[in-house]
C-alpha positions, 0 to 999 in steps of 0.5 A: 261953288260948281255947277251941282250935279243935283239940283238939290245942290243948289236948292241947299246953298240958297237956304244955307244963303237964306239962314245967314250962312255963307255956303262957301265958307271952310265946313259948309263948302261941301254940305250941299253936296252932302244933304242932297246926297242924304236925301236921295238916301233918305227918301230912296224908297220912292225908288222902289215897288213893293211888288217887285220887292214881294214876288221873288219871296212867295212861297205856298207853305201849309202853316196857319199859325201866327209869323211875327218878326218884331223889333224892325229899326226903322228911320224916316222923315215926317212930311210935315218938318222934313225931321226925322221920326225913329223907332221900331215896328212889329209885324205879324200875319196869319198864313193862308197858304202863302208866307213871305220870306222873313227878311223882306218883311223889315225890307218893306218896312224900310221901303215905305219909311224912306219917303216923307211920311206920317206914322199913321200911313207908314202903318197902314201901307206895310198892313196893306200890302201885306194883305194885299199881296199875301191874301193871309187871314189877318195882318198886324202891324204896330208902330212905335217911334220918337218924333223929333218935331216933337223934341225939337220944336213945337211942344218941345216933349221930350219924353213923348213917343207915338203908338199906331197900329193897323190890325186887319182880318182875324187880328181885328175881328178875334179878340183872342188873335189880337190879344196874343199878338199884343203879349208878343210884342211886349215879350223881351227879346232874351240874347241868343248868344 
């Protein structure tokens, strides 16, 4: 092999080495290459800074009623196996005179969820600095995903899939507001076509 542009390349053929596998062999000879590069990919949101993601897209705007966008793909990587963890996160707040353009809502969620991660942090850190830089009267966020630590190895559950939330301000404080939230959620998207 030549020298690795990444240092993550050599790290992969001497775990390729270490699992009995000869590095250079035809099919292997190139997938250090390729996971170093998947995992800068993967984990590029160490990359980013939520402010800078945030700020462009602030706008005052007197509505005070709930932003939901639901449904936001998400892929990412437990920190405990380094496997893959996927599913879908939804995210509502209630504007207090500032709302943030929708598209950079799914933005932060990809940024937080290409870093090694648990679910319960992925969570709280879209709540949170949504609260934080938004100030609105309440944040919601709910996670739903399928772990393949769980699917693969471990307990080997197939069917298992794990539920978080982060609910803050008048979601957590009026049952009402959380409510709604939940009926929401749980609606189907229709197609629109």
């Amino acid at each position: 092999m030549s020298d690795p542009a990444d240092p993550l390349e050599s790290h992969v053929e001497s775990m390729l080495k270490e699992l009995g596998e000869d590095p250079g062999r035809d099919g292997l000879e190139r997938t250090p290459l390729r996971v170093a590069k998947s995992m800068r990919f993967l984990t590029s949101g160490y990359q980013q800074d939520p402010v800078a993601l945030l700020n462009g897209a602030l706008f005052d705007v007197t509505y005070d009623e709930m932003v939901l966008v639901k449904d936001i793909d998400f892929y990412s990587l437990c920190e405990h196996h380094m496997l893959p963890f996927f599913g879908r996160i939804h995210v509502a707040y209630i504007p207090n005179g500032r709302v943030v353009g929708l598209s950079k809502i799914p933005r932060l969620v990809g940024m937080f969820a290409r870093r090694l991660q648990v679910q319960e942090r992925l969570t709280m850190q879209i709540a949170e600095t949504i609260e934080e830089h938004l100030q609105p009267k309440g944040v919601a966020v709910v996670a739903e995903s399928i772990h393949l630590c769980m699917k693969m190895r471990g307990v080997e559950q197939q069917n298992a899939f794990a539920i978080t939330s982060s609910l803050k301000g008048a979601f957590q404080e009026d049952s009402k507001t959380r409510s709604e939230f939940m009926e929401l959620i749980r609606h189907q998207k229709q197609s629109f076509a």
